[in-house]
C-alpha positions in Angstrom: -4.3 21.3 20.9 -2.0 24.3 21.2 0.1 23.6 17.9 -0.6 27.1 16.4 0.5 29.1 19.3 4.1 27.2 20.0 4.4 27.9 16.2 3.6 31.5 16.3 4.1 33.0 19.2 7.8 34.8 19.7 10.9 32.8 20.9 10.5 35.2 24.7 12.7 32.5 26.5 15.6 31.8 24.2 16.7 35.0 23.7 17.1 35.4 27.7 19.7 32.9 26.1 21.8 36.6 24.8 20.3 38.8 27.9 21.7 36.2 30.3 24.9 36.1 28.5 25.2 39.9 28.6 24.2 40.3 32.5 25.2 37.6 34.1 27.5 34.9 32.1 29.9 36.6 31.4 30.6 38.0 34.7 30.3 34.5 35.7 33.3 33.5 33.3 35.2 36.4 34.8 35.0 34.6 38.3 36.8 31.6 37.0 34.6 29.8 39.9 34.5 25.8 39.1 30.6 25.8 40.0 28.0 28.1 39.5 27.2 27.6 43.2 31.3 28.6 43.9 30.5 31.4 42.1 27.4 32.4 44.7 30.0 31.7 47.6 33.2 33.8 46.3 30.9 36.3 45.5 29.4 37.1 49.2 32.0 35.4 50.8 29.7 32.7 52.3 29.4 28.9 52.2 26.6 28.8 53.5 25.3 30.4 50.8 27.4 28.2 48.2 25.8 25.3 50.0 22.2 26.5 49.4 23.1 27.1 45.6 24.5 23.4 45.7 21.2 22.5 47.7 19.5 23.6 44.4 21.2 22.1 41.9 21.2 18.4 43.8 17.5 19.2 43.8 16.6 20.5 40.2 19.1 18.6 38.2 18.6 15.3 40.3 15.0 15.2 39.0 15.7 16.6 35.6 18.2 13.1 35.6 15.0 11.2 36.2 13.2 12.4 33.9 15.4 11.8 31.2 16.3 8.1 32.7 12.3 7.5 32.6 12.4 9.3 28.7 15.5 6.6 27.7 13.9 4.1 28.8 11.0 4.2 28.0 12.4 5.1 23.9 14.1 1.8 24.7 11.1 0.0 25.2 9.4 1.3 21.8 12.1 0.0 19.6 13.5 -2.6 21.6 11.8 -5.8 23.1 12.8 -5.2 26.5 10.2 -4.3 29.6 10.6 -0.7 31.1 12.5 -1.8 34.0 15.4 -3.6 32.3 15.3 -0.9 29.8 15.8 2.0 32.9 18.6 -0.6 34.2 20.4 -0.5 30.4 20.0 3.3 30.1 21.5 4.0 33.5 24.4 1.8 32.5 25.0 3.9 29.3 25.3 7.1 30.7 26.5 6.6 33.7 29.7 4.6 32.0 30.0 7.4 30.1 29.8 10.0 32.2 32.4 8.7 34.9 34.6 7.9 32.1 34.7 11.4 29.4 34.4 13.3 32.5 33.1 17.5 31.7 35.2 17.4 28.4 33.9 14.3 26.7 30.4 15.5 28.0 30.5 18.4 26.1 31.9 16.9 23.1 28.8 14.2 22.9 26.4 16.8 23.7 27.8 19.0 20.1 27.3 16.0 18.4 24.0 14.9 19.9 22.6 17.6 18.9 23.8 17.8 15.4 22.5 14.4 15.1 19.3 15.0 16.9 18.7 18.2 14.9 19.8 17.3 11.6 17.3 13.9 11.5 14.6 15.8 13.1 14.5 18.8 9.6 14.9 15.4 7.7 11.8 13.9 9.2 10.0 17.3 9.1 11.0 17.4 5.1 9.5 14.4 5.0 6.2 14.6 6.4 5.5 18.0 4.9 6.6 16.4 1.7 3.7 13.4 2.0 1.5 16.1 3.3 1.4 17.9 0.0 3.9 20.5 1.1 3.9 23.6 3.9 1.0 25.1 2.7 -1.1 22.0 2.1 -0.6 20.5 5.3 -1.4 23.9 7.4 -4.7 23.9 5.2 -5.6 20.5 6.2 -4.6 21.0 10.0 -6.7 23.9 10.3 -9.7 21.8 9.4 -9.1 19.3 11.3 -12.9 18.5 13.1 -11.1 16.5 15.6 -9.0 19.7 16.7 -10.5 22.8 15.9 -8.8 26.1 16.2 -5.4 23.9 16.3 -3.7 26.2 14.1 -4.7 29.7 15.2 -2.9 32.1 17.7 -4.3 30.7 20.5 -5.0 26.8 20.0 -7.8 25.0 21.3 -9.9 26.2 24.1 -12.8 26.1 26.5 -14.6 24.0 28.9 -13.1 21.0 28.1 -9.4 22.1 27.1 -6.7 22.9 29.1 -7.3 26.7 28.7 -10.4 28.4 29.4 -9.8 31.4 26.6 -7.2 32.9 24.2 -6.4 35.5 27.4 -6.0 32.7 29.8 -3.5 30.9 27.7 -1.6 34.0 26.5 -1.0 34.7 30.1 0.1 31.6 31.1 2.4 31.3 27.8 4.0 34.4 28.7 4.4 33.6 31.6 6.0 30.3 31.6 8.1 32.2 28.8 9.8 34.8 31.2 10.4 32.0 33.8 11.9 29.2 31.4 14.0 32.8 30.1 15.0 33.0 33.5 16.2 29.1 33.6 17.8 29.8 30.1 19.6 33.1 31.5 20.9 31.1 35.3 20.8 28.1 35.4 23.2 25.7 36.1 23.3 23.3 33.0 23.7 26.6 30.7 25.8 29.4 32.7 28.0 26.3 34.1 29.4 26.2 30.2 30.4 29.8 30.3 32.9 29.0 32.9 34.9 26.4 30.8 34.7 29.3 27.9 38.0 30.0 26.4 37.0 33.9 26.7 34.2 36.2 27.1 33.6 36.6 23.1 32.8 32.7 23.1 30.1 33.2 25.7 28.4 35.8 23.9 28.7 33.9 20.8 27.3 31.0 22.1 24.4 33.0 23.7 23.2 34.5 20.1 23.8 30.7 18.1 21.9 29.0 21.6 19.0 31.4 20.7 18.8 30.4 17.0 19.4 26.7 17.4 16.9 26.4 20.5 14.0 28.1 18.3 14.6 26.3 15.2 14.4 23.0 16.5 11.3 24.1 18.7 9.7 25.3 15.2 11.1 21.4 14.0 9.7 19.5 16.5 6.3 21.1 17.0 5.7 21.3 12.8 6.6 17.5 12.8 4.8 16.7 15.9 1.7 18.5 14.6 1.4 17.1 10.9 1.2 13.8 12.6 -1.9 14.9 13.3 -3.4 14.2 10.0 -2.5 10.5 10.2 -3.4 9.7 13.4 -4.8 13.0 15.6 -5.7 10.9 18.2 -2.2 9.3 19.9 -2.3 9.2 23.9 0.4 10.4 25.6 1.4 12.7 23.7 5.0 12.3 24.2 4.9 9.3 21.7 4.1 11.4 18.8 7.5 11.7 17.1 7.9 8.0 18.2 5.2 7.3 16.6 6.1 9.0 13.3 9.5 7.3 13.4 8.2 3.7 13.3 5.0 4.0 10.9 5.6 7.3 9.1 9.4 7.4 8.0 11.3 5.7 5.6 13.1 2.9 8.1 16.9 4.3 7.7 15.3 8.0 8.4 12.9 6.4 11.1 15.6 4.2 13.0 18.0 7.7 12.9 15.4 9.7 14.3 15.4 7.3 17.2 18.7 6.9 17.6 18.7 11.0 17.8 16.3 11.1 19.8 17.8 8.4 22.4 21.1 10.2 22.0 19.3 13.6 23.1 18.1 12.1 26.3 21.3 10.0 27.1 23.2 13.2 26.4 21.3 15.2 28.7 21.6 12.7 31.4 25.1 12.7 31.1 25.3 16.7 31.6 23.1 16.2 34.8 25.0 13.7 36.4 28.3 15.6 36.1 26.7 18.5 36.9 25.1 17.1 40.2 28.0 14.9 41.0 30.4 17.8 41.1 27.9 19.7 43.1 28.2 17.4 45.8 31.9 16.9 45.8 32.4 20.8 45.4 29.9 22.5 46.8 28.0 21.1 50.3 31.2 20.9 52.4 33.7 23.6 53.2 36.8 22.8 51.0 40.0 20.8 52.0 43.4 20.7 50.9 42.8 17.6 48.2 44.8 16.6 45.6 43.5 16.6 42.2 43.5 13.0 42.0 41.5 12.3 45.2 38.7 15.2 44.5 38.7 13.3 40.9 37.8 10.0 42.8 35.6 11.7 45.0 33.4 13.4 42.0 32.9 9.8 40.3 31.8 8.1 43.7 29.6 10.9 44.2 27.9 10.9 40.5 27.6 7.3 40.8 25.9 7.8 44.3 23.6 10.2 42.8 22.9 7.6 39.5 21.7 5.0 41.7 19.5 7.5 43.7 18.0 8.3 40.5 17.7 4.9 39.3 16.1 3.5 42.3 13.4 6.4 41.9 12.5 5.6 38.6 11.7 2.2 39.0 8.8 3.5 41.4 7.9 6.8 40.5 5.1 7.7 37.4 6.1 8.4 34.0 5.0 12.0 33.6 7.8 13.4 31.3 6.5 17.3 31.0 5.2 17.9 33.9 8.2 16.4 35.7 10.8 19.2 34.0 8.1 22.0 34.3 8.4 21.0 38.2 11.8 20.7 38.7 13.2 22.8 36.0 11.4 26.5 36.7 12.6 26.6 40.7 15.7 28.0 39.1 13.9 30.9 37.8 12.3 31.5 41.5 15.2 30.5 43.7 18.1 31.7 41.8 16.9 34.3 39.1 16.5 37.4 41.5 20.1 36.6 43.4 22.1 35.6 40.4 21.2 39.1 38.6 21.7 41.3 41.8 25.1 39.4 42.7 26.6 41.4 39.3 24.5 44.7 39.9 23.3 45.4 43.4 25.6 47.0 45.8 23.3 46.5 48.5 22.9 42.4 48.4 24.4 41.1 51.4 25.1 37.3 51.8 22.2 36.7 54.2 20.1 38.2 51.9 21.6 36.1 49.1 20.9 32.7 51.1 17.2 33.3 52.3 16.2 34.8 48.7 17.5 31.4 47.8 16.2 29.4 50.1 12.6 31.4 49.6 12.2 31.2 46.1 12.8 27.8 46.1 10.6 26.9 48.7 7.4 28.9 47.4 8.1 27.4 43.9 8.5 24.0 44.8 5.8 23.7 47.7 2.8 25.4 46.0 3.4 23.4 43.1 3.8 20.2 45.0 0.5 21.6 46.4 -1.1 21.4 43.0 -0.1 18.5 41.8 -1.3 17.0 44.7 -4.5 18.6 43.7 -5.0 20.1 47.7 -5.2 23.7 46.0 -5.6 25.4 42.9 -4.0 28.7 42.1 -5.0 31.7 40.0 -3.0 31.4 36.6 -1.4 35.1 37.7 0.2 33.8 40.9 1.9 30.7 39.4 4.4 29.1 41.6 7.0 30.1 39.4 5.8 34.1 39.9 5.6 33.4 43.8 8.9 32.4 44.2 10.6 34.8 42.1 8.7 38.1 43.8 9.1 36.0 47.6 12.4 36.0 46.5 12.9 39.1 45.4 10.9 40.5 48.2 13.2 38.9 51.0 16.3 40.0 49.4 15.4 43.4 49.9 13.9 43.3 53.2 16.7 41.3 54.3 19.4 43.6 52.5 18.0 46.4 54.7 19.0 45.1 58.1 23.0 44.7 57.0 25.6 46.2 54.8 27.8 44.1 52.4 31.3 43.9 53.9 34.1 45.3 51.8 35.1 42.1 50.2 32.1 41.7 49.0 32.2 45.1 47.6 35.5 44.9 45.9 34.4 41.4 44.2 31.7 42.3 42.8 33.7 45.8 41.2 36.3 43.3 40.1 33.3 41.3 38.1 33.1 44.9 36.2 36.4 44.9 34.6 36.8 44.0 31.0 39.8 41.9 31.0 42.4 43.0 28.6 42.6 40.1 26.2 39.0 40.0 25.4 39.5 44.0 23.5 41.0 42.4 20.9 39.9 43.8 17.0 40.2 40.4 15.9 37.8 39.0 18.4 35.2 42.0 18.0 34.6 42.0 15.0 33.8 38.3 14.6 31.5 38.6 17.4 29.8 41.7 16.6 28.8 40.3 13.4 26.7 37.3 15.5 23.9 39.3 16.0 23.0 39.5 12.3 22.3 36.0 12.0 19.6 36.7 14.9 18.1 39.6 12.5 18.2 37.2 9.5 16.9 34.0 11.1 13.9 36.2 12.8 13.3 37.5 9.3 13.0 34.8 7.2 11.0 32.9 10.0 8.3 35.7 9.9 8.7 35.6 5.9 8.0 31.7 6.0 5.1 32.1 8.2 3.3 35.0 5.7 3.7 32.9 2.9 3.4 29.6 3.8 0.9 29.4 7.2 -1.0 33.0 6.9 -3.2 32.0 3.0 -3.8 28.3 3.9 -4.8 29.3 7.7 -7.4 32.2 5.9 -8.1 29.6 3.0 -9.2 27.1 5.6 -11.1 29.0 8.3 -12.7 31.6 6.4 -11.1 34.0 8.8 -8.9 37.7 8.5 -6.3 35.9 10.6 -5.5 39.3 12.3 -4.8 37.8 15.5 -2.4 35.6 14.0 -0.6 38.5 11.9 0.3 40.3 15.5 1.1 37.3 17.2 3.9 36.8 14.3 4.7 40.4 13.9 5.9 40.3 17.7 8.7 38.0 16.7 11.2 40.0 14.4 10.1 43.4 17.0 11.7 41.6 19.9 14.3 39.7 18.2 15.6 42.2 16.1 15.5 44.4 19.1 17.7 42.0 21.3 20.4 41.6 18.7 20.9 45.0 18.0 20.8 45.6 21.6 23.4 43.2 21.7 25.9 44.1 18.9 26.1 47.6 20.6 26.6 46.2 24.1 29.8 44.4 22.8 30.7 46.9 20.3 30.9 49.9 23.4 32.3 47.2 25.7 34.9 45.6 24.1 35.7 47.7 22.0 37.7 49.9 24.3 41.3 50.3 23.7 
């Protein structure tokens, strides 16, 4: 019931995708850590604090696995006659072959053209269904008068006693909120800032920061469009997550319909993939001090260690509930709590010591992940303003600073982090500036002609439809192309003054 507002409201979160390029990934690349966590430990000289980090990422990205085992296999079971359990026992197999064969390289490879796939049937499905809608403008019309789901087009979506929101304030708060804390994840975490260290140089993070942005709110704009003209043939699917399934078996042409699936299976076995290595290496890399070992032998270790952590995964699957969304929402947001506040102060605070480090780690993780296990369990409820996600990341914050006060950082730690501040030499090159400062653009254009779409094609229909001035929904849209322009241009003269020093 919230269709309009995922469609109109600004991309907040992606473009953390640039402002965690610009503050912390590239810094990151600069360590030339192998882990995100190694990063953490070189940085204040600790492994007990590289442990903690590692702690994390078993955590997060070992139930991010099973929720994307539970997706595969449960995809499987829609197009496939197979029962859910064989079909988690075949989907394992896939990617965990895969994974402890391609190793990080072939990873990334699959994931580029996952995506492309995934991406490229999804528009075609959308083109489609607004096509046997009666186009853009006819198919917003008809969704805003839909009885069954009223208000399912404006700014704020459907609300009141019986909806999930109790008013258009109470879900804007809680949209913005989630926003800033998935930005957070997008800036840190370890699936996205752990790509920045294989990065050839500095100018292909900050590149891929400004295309991540784009990509990530055009297929968001795909997915909820398709998703929500579905609505007119069938408004009433339960759960919710077999929507696009939905449109791919009875809706689609059977090539386009059997692609879409195959996308969307190659999505979630893609993402699995990334988890597992990520988690796998974790282990190996990150929760014991290092030894001498040979390539070959930490190499052995790592696939042991992924396959380890599969079976874990696998054997939780079989018992635990499918609840896709409110499985990543659980998992997925302690990053913004545990590591946000530490990850951003390891480049720019002088006064973060490596105690203060570990227990704003080991803080914001636990008042994220506790109160919200509290309220799932239903044992409390808490005001939408002191969401887990907000808990952790002030506790955090908090005991960094209190914490920070009782020590000094010793002078390694000092003279790392000045070392993170240095430009290195190869990455002032003309050639390489001037490609990348023309990124940015593309941010100003795509921003643009989203907000142009929007007045042409959603604002008449929606005012056609509901009789209404649509003001609401004319700021709501107008806040787009203010922050996004803002954030490229911010960007292009970051890297212009940066790297363009002789």
């Amino acid at each position: 019931g919230q269709a309009g507002p995922y469609l109109l409201w600004p991309g907040i979160a992606a473009t953390f995708y640039v402002w965690g390029a610009l503050f912390f990934g590239r810094y990151l690349r600069r360590s030339r850590a192998l882990t995100v966590a190694e990063f953490f430990g070189q940085r204040f000289q600790s492994q007990r604090v590289q442990t903690m980090a590692g702690i994390t990422i078993i955590f997060g990205l070992g139930g991010y696995l099973l929720a994307v085992t539970q997706g595969a296999a449960y995809l499987l079971t829609q197009v496939a006659d197979v029962s859910y359990h064989q079909a988690l026992i075949i989907s394992w197999l896939g990617y965990t072959g895969f994974t402890l064969y391609a190793g990080t390289r072939g990873v990334i490879i699959t994931d580029t053209l996952m995506f492309l796939l995934f991406t490229s049937m999804a528009f075609a499905a959308l083109v489609f269904l607004v096509d046997d809608a009666g186009g853009l403008s006819q198919a917003i019309f008809e969704l805003a008068q839909l009885p069954e789901k009223p208000d399912l087009m404006s700014w704020k979506g459907v609300t009141g006693e019986d909806a999930a929101f109790s008013s258009g304030a109470h879900f804007a708060f809680w949209n913005v909120t989630l926003a800033l804390a998935w930005g957070l994840v997008y800036a840190v975490s370890p699936w996205q800032s752990s790509r920045y260290l294989v990065a050839r140089d500095e100018h292909v993070v900050l590149r891929a920061a400004l295309i991540a942005a784009i990509c990530v709110t055009f297929l968001e704009v795909v997915l909820y469009l398709g998703g929500t003209v579905v609505n007119l043939s069938d408004p009433g699917i339960e759960p919710s997550h077999q929507v696009m399934v939905y449109a791919a078996r009875e809706l689609l042409p059977p090539l386009l319909g059997a692609l879409l699936l195959a996308g969307i299976m190659a999505a979630a076995l893609s993402s699995a993939s990334t988890f597992m290595s990520l988690v796998g290496f974790s282990v190996s890399n990150d929760l014991f001090p290092k030894r001498a070992i040979d390539e070959q032998r930490m190499l052995r270790i790592s696939r042991w260690t992924m396959l380890g952590i599969g079976l874990v995964s696998l054997a939780v699957a079989f018992v635990a509930p499918v609840d896709l969304f409110w499985l990543v929402y659980f998992v997925g947001t302690l990053y913004a709590s545990s590591w946000g506040p530490v990850a951003l102060m390891s480049v720019w605070s002088k006064r973060i010591t490596a105690d203060a480090a570990f227990w704003g780690i080991l803080s914001g993780f636990l008042f994220n992940v506790g109160p919200k296990a509290l309220e799932t369990l239903g044992w409390i409820s808490l005001p939408i303003w002191l969401d887990p996600i907000l808990l952790g990341g002030l506790v955090s914050l908090l005991v960094i600073l209190l914490v920070s006060r009782l020590d000094r950082p010793t002078d390694a730690e000092q003279r790392y982090r000045e070392q993170l501040h240095v430009i290195p030499a190869e990455d002032c090159v003309p050639g390489k500036l001037l490609t990348t400062a023309r990124i940015p653009w593309l941010m100003v254009i795509y921003s643009l002609g989203l907000t142009v779409v929007y007045l042409v094609y959603y604002l008449p229909p929606f005012r056609a439809a509901t009789g209404q001035s649509a003001t609401a929904e004319l700021i709501v849209i107008s806040f787009g192309p203010l922050l996004w322009v803002f954030t490229a241009l911010f960007a292009r003269r970051t890297i212009l003054r940066q790297y363009g020093k002789p």
